[in-house]
C-alpha positions in Angstrom: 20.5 50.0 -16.4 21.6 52.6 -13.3 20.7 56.1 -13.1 22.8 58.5 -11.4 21.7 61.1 -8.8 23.9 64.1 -8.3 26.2 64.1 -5.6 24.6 60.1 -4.9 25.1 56.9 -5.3 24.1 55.1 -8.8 20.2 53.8 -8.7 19.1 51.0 -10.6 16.1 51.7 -13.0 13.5 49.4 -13.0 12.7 48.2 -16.9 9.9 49.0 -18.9 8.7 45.4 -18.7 9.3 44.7 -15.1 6.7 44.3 -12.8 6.7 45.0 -9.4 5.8 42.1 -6.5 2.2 42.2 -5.6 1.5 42.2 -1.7 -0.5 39.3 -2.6 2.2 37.0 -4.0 4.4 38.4 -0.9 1.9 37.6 1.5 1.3 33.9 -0.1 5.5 33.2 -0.5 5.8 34.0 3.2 3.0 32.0 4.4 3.8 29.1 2.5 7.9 29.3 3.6 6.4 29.8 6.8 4.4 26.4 6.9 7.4 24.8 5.2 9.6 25.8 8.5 6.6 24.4 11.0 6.3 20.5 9.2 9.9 20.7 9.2 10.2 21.5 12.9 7.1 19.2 12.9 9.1 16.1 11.6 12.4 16.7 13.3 11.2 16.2 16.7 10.3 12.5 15.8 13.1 12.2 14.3 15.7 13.2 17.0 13.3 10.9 18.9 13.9 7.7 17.2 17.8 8.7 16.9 17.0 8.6 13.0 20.0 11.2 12.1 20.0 10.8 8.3 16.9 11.7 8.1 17.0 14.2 10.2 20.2 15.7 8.1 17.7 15.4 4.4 15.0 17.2 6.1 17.1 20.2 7.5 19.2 19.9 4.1 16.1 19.9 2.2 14.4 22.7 3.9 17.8 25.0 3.7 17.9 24.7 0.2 13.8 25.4 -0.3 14.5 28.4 1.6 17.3 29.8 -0.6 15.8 28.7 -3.6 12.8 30.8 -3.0 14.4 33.6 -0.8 16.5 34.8 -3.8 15.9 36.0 -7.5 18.2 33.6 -9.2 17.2 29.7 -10.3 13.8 30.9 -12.1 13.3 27.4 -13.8 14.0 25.3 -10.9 11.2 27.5 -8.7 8.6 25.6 -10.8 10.2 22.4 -11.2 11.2 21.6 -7.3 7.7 21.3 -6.1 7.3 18.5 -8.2 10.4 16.8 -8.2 9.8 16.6 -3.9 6.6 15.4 -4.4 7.7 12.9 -7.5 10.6 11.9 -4.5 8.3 11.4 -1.9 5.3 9.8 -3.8 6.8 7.8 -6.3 11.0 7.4 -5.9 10.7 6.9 -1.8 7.8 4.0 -1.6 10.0 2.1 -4.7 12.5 2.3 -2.5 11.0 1.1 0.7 9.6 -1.8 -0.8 12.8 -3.0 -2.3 14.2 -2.6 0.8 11.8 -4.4 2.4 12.5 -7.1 -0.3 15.7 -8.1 1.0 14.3 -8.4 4.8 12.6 -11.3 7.0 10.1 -8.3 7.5 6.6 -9.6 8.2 4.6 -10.8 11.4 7.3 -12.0 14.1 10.0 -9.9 12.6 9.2 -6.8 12.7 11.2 -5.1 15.7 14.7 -5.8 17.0 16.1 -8.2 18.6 16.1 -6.9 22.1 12.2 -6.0 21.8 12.1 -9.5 20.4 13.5 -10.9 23.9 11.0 -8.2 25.6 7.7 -9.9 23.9 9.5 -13.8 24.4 9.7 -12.9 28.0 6.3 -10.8 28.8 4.5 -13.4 27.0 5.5 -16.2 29.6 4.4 -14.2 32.6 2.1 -16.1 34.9 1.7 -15.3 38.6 3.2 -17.2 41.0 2.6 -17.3 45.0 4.5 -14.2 46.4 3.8 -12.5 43.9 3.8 -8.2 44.4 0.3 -7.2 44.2 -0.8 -3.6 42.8 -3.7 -1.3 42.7 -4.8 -0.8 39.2 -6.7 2.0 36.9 -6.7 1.6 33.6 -6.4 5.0 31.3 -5.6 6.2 27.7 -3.4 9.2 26.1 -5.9 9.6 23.6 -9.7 8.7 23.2 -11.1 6.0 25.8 -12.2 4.0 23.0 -9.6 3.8 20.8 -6.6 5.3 22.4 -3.3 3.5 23.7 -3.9 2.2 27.1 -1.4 2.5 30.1 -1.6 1.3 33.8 -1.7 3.5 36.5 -0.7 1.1 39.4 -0.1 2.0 42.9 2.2 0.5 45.4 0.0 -0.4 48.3 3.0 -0.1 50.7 4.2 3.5 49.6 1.4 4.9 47.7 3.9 6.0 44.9 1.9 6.1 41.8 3.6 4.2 38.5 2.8 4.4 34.7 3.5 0.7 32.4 2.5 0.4 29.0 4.4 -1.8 26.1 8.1 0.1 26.9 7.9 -0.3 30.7 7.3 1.0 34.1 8.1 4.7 35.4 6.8 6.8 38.5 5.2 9.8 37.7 4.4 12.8 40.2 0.8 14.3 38.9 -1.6 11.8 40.1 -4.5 11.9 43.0 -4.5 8.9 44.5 -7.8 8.1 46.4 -8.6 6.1 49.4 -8.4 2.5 47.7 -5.2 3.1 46.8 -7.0 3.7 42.8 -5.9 6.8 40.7 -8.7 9.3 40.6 -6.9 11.3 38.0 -3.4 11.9 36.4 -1.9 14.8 34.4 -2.0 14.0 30.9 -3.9 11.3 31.2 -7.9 10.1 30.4 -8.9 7.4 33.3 -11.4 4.7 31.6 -14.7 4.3 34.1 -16.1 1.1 34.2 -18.0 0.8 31.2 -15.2 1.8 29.3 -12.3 -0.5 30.7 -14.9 -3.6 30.0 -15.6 -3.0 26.7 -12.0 -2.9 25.9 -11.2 -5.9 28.2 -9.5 -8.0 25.9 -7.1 -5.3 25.2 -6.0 -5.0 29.0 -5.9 -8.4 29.4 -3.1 -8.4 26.6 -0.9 -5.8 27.6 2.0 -6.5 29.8 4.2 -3.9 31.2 8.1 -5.2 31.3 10.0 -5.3 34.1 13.5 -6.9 35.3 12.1 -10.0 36.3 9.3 -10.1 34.2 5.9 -8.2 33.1 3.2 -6.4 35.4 0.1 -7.9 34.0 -3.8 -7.0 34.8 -6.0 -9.8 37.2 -9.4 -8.2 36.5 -10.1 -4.4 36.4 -8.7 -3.1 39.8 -6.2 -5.6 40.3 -2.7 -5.9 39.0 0.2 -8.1 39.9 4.2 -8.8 39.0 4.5 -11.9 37.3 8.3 -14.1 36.6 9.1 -14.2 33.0 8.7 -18.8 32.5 11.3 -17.7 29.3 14.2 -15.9 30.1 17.1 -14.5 28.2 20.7 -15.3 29.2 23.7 -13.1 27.5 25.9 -15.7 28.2 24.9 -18.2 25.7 22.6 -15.4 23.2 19.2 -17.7 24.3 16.2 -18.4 25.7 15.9 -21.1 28.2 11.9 -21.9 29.7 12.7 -22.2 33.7 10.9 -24.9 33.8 11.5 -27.9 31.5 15.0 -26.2 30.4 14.6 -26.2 27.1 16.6 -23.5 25.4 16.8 -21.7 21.7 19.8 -20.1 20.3 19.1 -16.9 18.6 20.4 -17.7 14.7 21.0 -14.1 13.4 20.4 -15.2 10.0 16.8 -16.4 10.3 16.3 -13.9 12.3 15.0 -16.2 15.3 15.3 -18.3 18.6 15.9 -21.9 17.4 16.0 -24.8 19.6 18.4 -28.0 18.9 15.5 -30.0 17.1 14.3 -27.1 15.2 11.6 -25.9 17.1 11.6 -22.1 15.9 9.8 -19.1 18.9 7.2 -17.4 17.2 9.0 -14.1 17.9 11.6 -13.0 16.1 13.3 -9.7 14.7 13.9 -8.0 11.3 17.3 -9.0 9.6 18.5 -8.8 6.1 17.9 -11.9 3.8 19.7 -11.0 1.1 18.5 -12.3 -2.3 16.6 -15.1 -0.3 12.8 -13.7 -1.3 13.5 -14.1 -5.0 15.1 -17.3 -4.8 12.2 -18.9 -2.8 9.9 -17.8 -5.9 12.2 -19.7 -8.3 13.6 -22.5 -6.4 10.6 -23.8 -3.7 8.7 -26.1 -5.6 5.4 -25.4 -3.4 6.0 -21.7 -4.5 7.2 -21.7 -8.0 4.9 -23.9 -9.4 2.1 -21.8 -7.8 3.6 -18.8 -8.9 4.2 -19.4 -12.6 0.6 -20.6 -13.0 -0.5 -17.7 -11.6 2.1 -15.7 -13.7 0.8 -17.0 -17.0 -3.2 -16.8 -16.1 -1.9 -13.2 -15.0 -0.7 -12.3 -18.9 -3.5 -14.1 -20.1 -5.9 -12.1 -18.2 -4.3 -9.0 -18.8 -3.9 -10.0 -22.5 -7.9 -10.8 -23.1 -8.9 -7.9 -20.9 -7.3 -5.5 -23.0 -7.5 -6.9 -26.6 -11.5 -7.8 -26.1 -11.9 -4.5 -25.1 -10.1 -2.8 -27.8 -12.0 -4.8 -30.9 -15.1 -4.3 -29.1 -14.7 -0.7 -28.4 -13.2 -0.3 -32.3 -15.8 -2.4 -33.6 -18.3 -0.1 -32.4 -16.5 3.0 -33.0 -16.0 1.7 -36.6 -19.4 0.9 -37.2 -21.1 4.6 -34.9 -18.3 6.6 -37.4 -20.5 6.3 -40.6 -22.5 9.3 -41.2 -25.4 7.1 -42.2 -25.7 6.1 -39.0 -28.9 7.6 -37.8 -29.2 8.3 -33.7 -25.5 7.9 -33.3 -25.5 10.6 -30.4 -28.6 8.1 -28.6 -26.2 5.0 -29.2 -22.8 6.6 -28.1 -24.3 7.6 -24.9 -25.9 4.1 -23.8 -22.5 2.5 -24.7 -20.9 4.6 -22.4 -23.2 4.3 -19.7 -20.8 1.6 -17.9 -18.1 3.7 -18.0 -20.6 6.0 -16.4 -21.0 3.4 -13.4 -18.9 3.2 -10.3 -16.9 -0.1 -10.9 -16.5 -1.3 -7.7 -20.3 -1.5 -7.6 -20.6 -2.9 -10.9 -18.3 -5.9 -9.7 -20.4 -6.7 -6.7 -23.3 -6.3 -9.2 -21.7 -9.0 -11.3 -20.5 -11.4 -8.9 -24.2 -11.9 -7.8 -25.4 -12.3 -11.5 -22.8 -15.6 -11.5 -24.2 -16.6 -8.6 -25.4 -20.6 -8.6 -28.3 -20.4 -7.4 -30.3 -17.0 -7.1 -28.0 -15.6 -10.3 -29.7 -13.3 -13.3 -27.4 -15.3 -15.7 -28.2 -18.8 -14.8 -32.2 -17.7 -14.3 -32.2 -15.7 -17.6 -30.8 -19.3 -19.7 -32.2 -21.8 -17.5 -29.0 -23.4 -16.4 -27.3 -24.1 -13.2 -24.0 -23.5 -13.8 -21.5 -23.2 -11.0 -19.3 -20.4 -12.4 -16.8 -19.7 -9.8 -16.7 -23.2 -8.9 -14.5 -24.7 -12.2 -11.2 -22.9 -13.0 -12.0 -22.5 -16.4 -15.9 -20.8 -16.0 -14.4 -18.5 -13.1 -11.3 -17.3 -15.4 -14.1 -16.8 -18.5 -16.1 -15.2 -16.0 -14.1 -12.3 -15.1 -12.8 -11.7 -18.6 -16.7 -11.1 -19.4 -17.1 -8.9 -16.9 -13.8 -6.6 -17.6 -15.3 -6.9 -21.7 -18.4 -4.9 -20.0 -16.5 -3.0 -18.3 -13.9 -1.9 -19.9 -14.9 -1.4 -23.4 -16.5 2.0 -23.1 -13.4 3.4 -22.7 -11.7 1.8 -25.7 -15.3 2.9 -27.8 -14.3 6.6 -26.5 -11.0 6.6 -27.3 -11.3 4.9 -30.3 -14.2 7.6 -31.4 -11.9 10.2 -30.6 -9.0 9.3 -32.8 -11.3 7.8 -36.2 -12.9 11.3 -35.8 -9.1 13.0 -36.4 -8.1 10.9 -39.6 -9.2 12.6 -42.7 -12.3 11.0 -44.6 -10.2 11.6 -47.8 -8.0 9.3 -47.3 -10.9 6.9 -47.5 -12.4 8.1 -50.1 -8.7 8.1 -52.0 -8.8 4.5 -51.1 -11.8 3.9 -52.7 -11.1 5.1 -55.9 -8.2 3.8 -56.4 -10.0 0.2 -55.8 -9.4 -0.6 -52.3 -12.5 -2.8 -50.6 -13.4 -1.4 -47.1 -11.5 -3.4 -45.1 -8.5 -3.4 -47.2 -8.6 0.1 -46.6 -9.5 0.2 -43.4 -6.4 -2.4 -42.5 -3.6 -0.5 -44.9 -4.7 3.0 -43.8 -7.0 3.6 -41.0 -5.8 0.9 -38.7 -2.0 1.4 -38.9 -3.2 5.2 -38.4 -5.2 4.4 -35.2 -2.5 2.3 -33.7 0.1 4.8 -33.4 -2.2 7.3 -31.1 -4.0 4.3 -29.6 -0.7 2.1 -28.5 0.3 3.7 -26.1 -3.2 3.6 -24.5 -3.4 0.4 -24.8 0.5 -0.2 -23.0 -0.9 1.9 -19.9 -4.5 -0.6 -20.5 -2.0 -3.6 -20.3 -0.5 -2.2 -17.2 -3.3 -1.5 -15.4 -5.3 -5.0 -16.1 -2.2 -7.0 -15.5 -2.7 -5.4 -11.9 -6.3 -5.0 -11.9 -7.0 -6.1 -8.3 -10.5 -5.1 -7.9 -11.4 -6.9 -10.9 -10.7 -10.3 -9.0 -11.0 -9.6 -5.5 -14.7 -8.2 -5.6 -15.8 -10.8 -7.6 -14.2 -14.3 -7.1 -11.6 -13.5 -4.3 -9.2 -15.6 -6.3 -11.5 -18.7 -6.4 -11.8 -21.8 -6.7 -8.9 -22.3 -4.5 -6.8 -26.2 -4.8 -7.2 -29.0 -1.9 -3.7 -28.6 -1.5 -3.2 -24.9 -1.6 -5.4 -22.5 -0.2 -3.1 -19.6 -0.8 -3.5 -19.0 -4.4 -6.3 -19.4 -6.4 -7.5 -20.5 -10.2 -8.6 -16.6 -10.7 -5.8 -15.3 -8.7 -3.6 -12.6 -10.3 -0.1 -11.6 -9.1 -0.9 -8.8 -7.1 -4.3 -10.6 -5.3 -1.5 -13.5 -4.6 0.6 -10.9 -3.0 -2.3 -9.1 -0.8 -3.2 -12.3 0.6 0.8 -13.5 1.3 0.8 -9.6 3.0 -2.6 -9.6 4.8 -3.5 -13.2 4.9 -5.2 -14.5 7.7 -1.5 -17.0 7.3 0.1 -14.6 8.8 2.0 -11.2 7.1 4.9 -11.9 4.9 6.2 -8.2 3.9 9.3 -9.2 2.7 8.3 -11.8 0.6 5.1 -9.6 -0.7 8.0 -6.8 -2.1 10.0 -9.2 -3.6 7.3 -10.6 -5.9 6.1 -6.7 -6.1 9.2 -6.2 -7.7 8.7 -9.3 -10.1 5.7 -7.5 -11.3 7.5 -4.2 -11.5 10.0 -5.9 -13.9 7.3 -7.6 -15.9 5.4 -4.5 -16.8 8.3 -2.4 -17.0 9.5 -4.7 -19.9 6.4 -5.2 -21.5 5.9 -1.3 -21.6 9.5 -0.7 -22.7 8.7 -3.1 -25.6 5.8 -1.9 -26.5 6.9 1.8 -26.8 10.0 0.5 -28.7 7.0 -1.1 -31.4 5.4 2.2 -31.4 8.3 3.5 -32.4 8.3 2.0 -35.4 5.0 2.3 -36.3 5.3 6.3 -36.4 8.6 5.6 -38.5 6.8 3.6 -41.0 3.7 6.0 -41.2 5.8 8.8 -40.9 
C-alpha cells in the first residue's frame, strides 16, 4: 500500500508483518557475495590459462546469475534451493559425469596427455650424452618447499653467463638471478635453491627430470653438472613417427590406439588420451581372460552383498524380537552390549579380525584347536568375511529393527491372539509384513552399500587367495576392489577401463534399488 505526502511523491508503507533487514544478515549476504566474486576470479585465472573457455563461460554464467539471484527481492524459493542444487552439481551430477567420460577413453598410465607431450616424453626419455655435447653449470631449486616442491634447473651458460630456467615444459632465460663465481646460481627471484643436503636427498628425482629442447633434453650429470643430450628417438612430421637414430626402427602413431606402433607390433610405452568409443564395455563381455574373471567376481559380488545384508537383518530381528518382550529382564544391560560393535571404529575392527583368522598366531584357530588356513581356500576366505560383516553389521539392523517393533501397536498382537493366532503366525501375517515396509528401504540402501563394501575386503583378505593364472582378481574380490586394483595396481593404471566397469556397477545397483522400491510399493499398497 502507498501513502501520499502533500505536495510529494506517493511513499510506500511498509506492512504490519514486514520486517526490516538486520545489519547482521546484510553484513553476512555481502560477505558471502563477496567471497563468491574472489573463487570465481580465483578459478578463472586457471582457466584462461589452460585455454579451457567453456568452462570459463559456466563459471562467469554461474556467478552472474548467483549474483542477481541474491541481489534482488524476487525468486524467494529458489534462494534456498540453489545452494544445493550447485553443490548436488558439483558433488554428485559432475564426478558421474567425468567418470563416464573417462569410460569411453584410453585414459590410464601412458595415455594421459596429448599427443605432442607424448612425442616430448618419447624423445627426452632417449637422451644420452654424446661427445660434443654443450656442458652447463647447474643448481638445482624448487617453487615451493625444498622437500616436496617441483624442481627446476637453474643452468648457466659458461660462455655468456646468461642464466636459464628447464623444468618438464622447457627451457627459458630469466633476468633475476646472482650468478656467483663458479658460474652456480646463488639465488633467483621466485625461486628456493636446494643446498646440498637437500638436492641429495631428492636425487632420484633430478636424475629423472629432463628439460626439452630442439634437439633433445638438458639432463643433470651429478649435482653441479648439467649437459644437452640428442634425443636417440626422434619424431618426423613427414611420415607422423618415431624412428630410433640408431638401428632405424620406426612406429607410426595409430590414432586409434592412441600409440606409436612399429610394423611387427611393437607398441612405445608412451602414448596419448583418445576416445575409445564403446571399447571398455566390450572388453568386459567379449575378452575371455576378462569376462570370465569378471562374472565370477560379479556373482560372489551379489552373493556377498546378498548374505551380508540378509544375515544381518535376521540376526539383528532375531534379537530385536526376542529384547521386545516386556518380560525380558535387563533388556537396557543387553541392548547396550549388542551395540557395542556398532560402537567400534570398523576399520579397526577389520584389522582386528583379519589377525583372529590368522593360520598360525590366530584367536580363532587357538580358541578351537585347529589349523585352519582361512584365507588360503576360496570357500573359508568368502565364509570368512561374511562372518565378519554378520559382527559387524548386525547392531545396526538390532537398532533399526528395535526402533520400528517399538512403533507397532501391542494390540494388534494381542488381537491376534485372541482370535487364535500362534506367535509366529502372528508375528508373520502382522508384525513382519508391518516391519518390512519401514525397514525395506533400509535394507535397499544396506544392499547398496555391501555390494560396494570395499573396506570389508580390502582390510581383511585384499581380495585373496588370488589364481596361478590370474593375479589380478581374487576368490574374495568384489567389483569395486577388482576395479581399485585395475586403477591403482602395481600393473599399471587403467582409468578408462576402471569407469567403465564403475558404470557396470552403477547400473547394477541402480536396478536392484529401482526394483526393490517398486516391491515396496506394493507392500504399502497391500497393508495400506
Amino acid at each position: 500500500m502507498t501513502a501520499t505526502k502533500e505536495g510529494g511523491p506517493a511513499v510506500r508503507a511498509r506492512p504490519a508483518d514486514e520486517k526490516p533487514r538486520s545489519s547482521a544478515g546484510l553484513l553476512a549476504k555481502t560477505v558471502l557475495l563477496g567471497l563468491t566474486v574472489a573463487i570465481a576470479v580465483w578459478a578463472a585465472f586457471p582457466l584462461i590459462e589452460n585455454e579451457a573457455w567453456t568452462g570459463l563461460v559456466i563459471l562467469l554464467a554461474t556467478t552472474g546469475g548467483l549474483l542477481y539471484l541474491y541481489l534482488t527481492p524476487r525468486h524467494i524459493p529458489l534462494k534456498y534451493l540453489a545452494p544445493g542444487t550447485i553443490l548436488l552439481i558439483l558433488f554428485q551430477v559432475f564426478p558421474v559425469l567425468y567418470t563416464a567420460s573417462t569410460a569411453f577413453t584410453n585414459f590410464g598410465d601412458g595415455h594421459r596427455g596429448s599427443k605432442q607431450e607424448a612425442v616430448v616424453a618419447i624423445q627426452t626419455a632417449s637422451v644420452t650424452q654424446v661427445p660434443g655435447s654443450r656442458q652447463y653449470v647447474l643448481t638445482v631449486a624448487t617453487t615451493g618447499d625444498p622437500t616436496t616442491g617441483s624442481l627446476v634447473f637453474l643452468i648457466t651458460d659458461p660462455a655468456t653467463r646468461q642464466v636459464f630456467v628447464g623444468d618438464a615444459n622447457g627451457l627459458r632465460p630469466i633476468a633475476d638471478a646472482t650468478v656467483g663465481s663458479t658460474g652456480r646460481v646463488t639465488a633467483a627471484d621466485g625461486y628456493t635453491l636446494l643446498n646440498a643436503g637437500q638436492a641429495s636427498a631428492r636425487s632420484a628425482e633430478i636424475t629423472a627430470l629432463a628439460v626439452p629442447t630442439p634437439g633433445g633434453a638438458i639432463r643433470s650429470s651429478g649435482l653441479s653438472r648439467a649437459y644437452e643430450g640428442r634425443a636417440g628417438r626422434v619424431y618426423e612430421a613427414s611420415c607422423d613417427c618415431v624412428r630410433d637414430t640408431t638401428t632405424g626402427q620406426t612406429w607410426t602413431a595409430d590414432e586409434d590406439a592412441g600409440a606409436f606402433v612399429a610394423a611387427d607390433g611393437d607398441r612405445l610405452a608412451q602414448g596419448w588420451k583418445v576416445g575409445v568409443g564403446f571399447g571398455n564395455f566390450t572388453r568386459v563381455l567379449t575378452d575371455p581372460a576378462i569376462g570370465g574373471p569378471f562374472l565370477r567376481t560379479l556373482v560372489w559380488n551379489f552373493a556377498f552383498a546378498i548374505a551380508s545384508t540378509g544375515g544381518t537383518f535376521a540376526l539383528g530381528l532375531l534379537l530385536a524380537v526376542a529384547l521386545n518382550s516386556p518380560r525380558v529382564r535387563g533388556r537396557v544391560a543387553y541392548r547396550i552390549l549388542l551395540v557395542l560393535p556398532y560402537a567400534m571404529p570398523s576399520f579397526a575392527m577389520l584389522l582386528v579380525w583379519r589377525d583372529m583368522f590368522n593360520t598360525d598366531f590366530g584367536l580363532i584357530n587357538n580358541l578351537f584347536g585347529t589349523d585352519v588356513d582361512w584365507f588360503g581356500g576360496a570357500a573359508s576366505a568368502r565364509l570368512a568375511v561374511i562372518l565378519v560383516q554378520l559382527w559387524l553389521g548386525y547392531p545396526y539392523m538390532f537398532l533399526v529393527a528395535t526402533g520400528a517393533l517399538t512403533a507397532i501397536p501391542r494390540e494388534l498382537a494381542e488381537a491376534s491372539r485372541i482370535d487364535g493366532a500362534s506367535a509366529w503366525g502372528g508375528f508373520r501375517r502382522i508384525t513382519l509384513p508391518l516391519l518390512m515396509v519401514a525397514l525395506t528401504p533400509l535394507l535397499i540402501s544396506s544392499f547398496a552399500f555391501n555390494f560396494n563394501n570395499f573396506n570389508a575386503i580390502y582390510l581383511t583378505t585384499e581380495g585373496a587367495p588370488f589364481p596361478a593364472d590370474n593375479p589380478a582378481n581374487g576368490a574374495t574380490d568384489l567389483l569395486i576392489t577388482y576395479t581399485y586394483r585395475i586403477a591403482f595396481g602395481g600393473g599399471g593404471a587403467q582409468y578408462g577401463y576402471a569407469a567403465a566397469i564403475s558404470i557396470f556397477i552403477f547400473l547394477i545397483v541402480a536396478v536392484v534399488s529401482a526394483a526393490s522400491f517398486r516391491r515396496t510399493r506394493h507392500l504399502e499398497e497391500v497393508n495400506a
